[in-house]
C-alpha positions in Angstrom: 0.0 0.0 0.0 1.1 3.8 -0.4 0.5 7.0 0.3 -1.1 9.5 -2.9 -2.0 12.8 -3.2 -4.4 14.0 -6.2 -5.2 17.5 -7.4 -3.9 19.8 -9.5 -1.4 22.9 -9.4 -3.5 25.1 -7.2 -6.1 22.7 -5.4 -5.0 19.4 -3.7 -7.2 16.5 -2.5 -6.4 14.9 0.9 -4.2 11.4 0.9 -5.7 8.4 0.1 -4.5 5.1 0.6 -4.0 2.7 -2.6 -2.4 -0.9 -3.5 1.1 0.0 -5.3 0.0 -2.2 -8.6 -3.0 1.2 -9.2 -2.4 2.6 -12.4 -1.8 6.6 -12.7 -4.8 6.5 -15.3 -7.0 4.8 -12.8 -6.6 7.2 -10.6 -6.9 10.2 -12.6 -10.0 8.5 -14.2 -11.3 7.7 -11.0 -11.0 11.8 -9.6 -12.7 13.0 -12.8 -9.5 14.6 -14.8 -9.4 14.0 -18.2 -6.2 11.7 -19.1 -6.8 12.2 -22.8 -6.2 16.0 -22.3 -4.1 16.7 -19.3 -0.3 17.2 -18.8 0.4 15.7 -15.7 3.1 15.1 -13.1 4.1 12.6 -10.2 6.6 13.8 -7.7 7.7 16.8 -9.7 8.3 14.7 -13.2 6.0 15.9 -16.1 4.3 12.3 -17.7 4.0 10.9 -21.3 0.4 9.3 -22.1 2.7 5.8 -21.5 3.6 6.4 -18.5 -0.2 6.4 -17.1 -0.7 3.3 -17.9 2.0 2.5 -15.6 1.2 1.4 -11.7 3.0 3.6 -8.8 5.5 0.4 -8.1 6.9 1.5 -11.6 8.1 4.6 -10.0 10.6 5.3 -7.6 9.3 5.8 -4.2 9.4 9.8 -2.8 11.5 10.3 0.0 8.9 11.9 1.5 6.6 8.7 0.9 3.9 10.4 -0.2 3.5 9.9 -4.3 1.9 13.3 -5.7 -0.5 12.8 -9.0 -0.7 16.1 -10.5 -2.8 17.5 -13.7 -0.7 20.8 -14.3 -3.3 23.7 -14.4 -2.2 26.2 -17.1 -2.9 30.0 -17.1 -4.2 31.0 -20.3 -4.0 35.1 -21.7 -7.5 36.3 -22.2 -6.1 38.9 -24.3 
C-alpha cells in the first residue's frame, strides 16, 4: 500500500490510501480529470500518455513517501 495525493497545481485532494499495482490513469480517471487531455506530473516529473498506464510500483518511491498525481493547471492570456 502507499501514500497518494491527487489534485492539481493550485487545489489538492487529501491522501488516500491505494495498493502500489494502481495505475496513474486509474486514478486520474477515477477523480474525474481528463487523461486524454491533461499534462500531468508525479513527484515533480512531467508524464508521457505511457507512463499512465504504468502502476505507482513503476516509479521510484518519494522520500517523503507520499506519491503526488498532478494534472498541471495552465494559465491561459484572455487577451
Amino acid at each position: 500500500m502507499i501514500k497518494v495525493i491527487t489534485g492539481d497545481t493550485i487545489n489538492r485532494d487529501e491522501e488516500e490510501i491505494l495498493p502500489a499495482n494502481t495505475t496513474l490513469r486509474s486514478v486520474l480517471d477515477r477523480k474525474g480529470y481528463s487523461s486524454a487531455t491533461g499534462t500531468f506530473m508525479l513527484n515533480n516529473t512531467f508524464l508521457t500518455s505511457a507512463d499512465l498506464d504504468k502502476t505507482f510500483k513503476d516509479f521510484p518511491e518519494p522520500p517523503s513517501g507520499v506519491y503526488k498525481l498532478l494534472d498541471v493547471v495552465k494559465a491561459r492570456n484572455a487577451a
